[in-house]
Structure formats: C-alpha cells, structure tokens
C-alpha positions as CSV (number, residue, x, y, z in Angstrom):
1,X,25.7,5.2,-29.7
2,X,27.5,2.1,-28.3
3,X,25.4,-0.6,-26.2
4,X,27.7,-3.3,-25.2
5,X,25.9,-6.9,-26.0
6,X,25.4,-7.6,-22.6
7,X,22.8,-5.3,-22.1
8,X,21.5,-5.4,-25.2
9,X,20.9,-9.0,-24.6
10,X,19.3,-7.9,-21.3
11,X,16.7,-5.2,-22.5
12,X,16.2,-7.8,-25.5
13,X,15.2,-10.9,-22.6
14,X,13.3,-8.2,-20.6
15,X,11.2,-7.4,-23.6
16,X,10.6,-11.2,-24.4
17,X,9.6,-11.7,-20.6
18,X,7.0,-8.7,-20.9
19,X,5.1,-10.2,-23.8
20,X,4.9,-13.8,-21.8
21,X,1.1,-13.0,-21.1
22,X,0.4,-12.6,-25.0
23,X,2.0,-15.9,-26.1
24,X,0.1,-17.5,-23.0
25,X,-3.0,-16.4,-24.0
26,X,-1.9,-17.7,-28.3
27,X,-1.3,-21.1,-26.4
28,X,-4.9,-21.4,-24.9
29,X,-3.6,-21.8,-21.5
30,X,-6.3,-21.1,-18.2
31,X,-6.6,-18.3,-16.5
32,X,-4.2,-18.9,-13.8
33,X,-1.5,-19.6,-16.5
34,X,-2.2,-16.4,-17.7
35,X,-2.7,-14.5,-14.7
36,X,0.8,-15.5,-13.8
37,X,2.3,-14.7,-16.9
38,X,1.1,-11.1,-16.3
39,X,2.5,-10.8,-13.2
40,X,5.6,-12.1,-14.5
41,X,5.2,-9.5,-17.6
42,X,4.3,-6.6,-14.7
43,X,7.7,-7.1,-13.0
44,X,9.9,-7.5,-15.7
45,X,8.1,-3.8,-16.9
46,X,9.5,-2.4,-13.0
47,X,12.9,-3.7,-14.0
48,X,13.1,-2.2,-17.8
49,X,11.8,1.0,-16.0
50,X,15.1,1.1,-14.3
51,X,17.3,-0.5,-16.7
52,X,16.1,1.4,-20.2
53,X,17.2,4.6,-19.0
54,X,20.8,3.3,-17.5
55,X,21.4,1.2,-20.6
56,X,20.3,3.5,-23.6
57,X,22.2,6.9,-24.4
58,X,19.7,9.0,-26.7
59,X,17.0,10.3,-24.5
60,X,14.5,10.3,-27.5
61,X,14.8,6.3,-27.8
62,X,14.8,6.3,-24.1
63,X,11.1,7.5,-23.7
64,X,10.1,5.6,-27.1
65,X,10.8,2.3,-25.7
66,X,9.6,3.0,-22.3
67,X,6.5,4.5,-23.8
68,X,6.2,1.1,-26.4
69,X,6.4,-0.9,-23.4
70,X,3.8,0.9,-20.8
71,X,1.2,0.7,-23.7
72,X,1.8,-3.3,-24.2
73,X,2.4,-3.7,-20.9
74,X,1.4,-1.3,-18.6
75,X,-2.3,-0.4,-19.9
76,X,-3.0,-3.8,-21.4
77,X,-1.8,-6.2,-18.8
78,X,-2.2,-4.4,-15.9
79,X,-6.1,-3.8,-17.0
80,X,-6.3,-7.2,-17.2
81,X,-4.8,-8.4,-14.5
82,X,-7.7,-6.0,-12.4
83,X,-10.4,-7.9,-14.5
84,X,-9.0,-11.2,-13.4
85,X,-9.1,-10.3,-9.9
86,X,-12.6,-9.6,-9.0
87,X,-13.8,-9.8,-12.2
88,X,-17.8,-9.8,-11.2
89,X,-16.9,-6.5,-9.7
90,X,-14.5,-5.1,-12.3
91,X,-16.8,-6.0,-15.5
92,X,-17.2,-3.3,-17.6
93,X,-21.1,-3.9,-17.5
94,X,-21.0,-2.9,-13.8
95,X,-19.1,0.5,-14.0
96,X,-22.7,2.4,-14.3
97,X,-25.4,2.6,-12.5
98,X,-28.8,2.6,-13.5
99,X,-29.0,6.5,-13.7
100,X,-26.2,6.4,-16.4
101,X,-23.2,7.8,-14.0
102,X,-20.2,6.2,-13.1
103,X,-20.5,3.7,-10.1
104,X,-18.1,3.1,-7.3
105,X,-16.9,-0.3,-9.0
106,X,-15.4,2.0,-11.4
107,X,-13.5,4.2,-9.3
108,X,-12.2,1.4,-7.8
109,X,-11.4,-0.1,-10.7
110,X,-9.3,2.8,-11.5
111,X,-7.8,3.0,-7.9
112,X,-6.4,-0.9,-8.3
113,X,-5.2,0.0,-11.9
114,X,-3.6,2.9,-10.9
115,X,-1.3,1.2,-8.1
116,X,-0.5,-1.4,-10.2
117,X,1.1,1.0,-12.6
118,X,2.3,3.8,-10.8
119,X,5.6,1.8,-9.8
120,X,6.6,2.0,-13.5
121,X,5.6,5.7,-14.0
122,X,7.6,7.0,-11.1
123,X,11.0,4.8,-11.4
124,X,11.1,5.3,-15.3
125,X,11.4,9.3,-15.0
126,X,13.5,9.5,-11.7
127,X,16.2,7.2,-13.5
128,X,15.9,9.2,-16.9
129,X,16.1,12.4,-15.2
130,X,18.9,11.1,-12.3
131,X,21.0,9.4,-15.1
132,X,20.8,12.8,-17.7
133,X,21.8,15.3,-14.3
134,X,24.7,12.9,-13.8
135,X,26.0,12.5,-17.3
136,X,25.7,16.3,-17.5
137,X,27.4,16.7,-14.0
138,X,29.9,14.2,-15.3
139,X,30.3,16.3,-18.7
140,X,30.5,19.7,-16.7
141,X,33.6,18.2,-14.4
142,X,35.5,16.3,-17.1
C-alpha cells in the first residue's frame, strides 16, 4: 500500500482540524470558541468522508478510520453542538416527562442530531463503494 505524502499530509491535517473542539475545550475557551471549533471539526469530518476513501487502498483501514472518526467526531461533537444550541430545550433533564416517557424535546433532539450527521454517513459509503466498483471496473478492463 503506497500513499504518496501529499495525502498523507492531507488526511493527517484533516484529522488535527477534527479534534480542534477538544483542544478548545483543554484551553478553557467560552462557549462560542468552542462552538466554532465544532463546526470547524463538523466540516473537516464531510471532507475526510470523501477524501478517506479516495486516498486509502485497503478497504478494512478505510472503514476503521472513518469509523474512529464518526465516534470522536460525529457522535461527540455533533451531540454537542445540539446541546449548545437550545440547550434549555436539549437538556438531558427535559427529554422525559413527568409520566416517565420520552418527550418531544427528545425527538427533536434526535431529529437535529440526525441532520447534522447524516451528511457524513451518506458521502462516506457512496465514495467507498463508487471508488471499489471503479477500481474493480478498472481491474476488469486492464
């Protein structure tokens, strides 16, 4: 497996970008700092959805990183970047109501969470899968 150090330097920057919100939060910065650094973070996890698939050959190290990366990125930040948006709606405390089922601040919890992250979900496979049927297609014709 041969990565040429251009992109290696690429994934290597993209992954630095994507733990911005961490270090942010290490620094003590405010809310706002952060908030931006996790939309920063968010972004930078759309592009290495695209790019891990074209850059990386095995398909196993492929969906390892991508996985590694919608864990840190995509549950954690995301989740938080929700919070931080309406966060007297989005409190944990509030996601029940007083008969013990879930409450509609929940569901939209989930909703908001879910848009934020589907981006990621889709491009990742549709690159994986496009870039495997073309290096097959391109295997089968050579």
């Amino acid at each position: 497996m041969h990565i040429p150090n251009v992109q290696k330097l690429f994934l290597f920057v993209l992954v630095c970008i994507m733990f911005a919100p961490y270090v942010a939060s290490f620094l003590g910065l405010n809310a706002s700092s952060i908030y931006q650094a996790e939309i920063v973070a968010l972004v930078s996890w759309y592009v290495a959805s695209l790019a891990i698939p074209v850059i990386m050959e095995d398909f196993d190290t492929i969906f390892v990183l991508w996985y590694f990366t919608f864990i840190l990125v995509g549950v954690a930040t995301v989740s938080d970047m929700v919070y931080h948006a309406h966060p007297s709606a989005y409190a944990p405390a509030y996601w029940y109501d007083r008969r013990g089922g879930l409450s509609s601040n929940f569901s939209s919890y989930i909703k908001t969470w879910v848009l934020l992250v589907l981006p990621g979900c889709v491009l990742f496979p549709v690159m994986a899968f496009a870039r495997r049927t073309y290096r097959k297609s391109k295997d089968m014709s050579s």
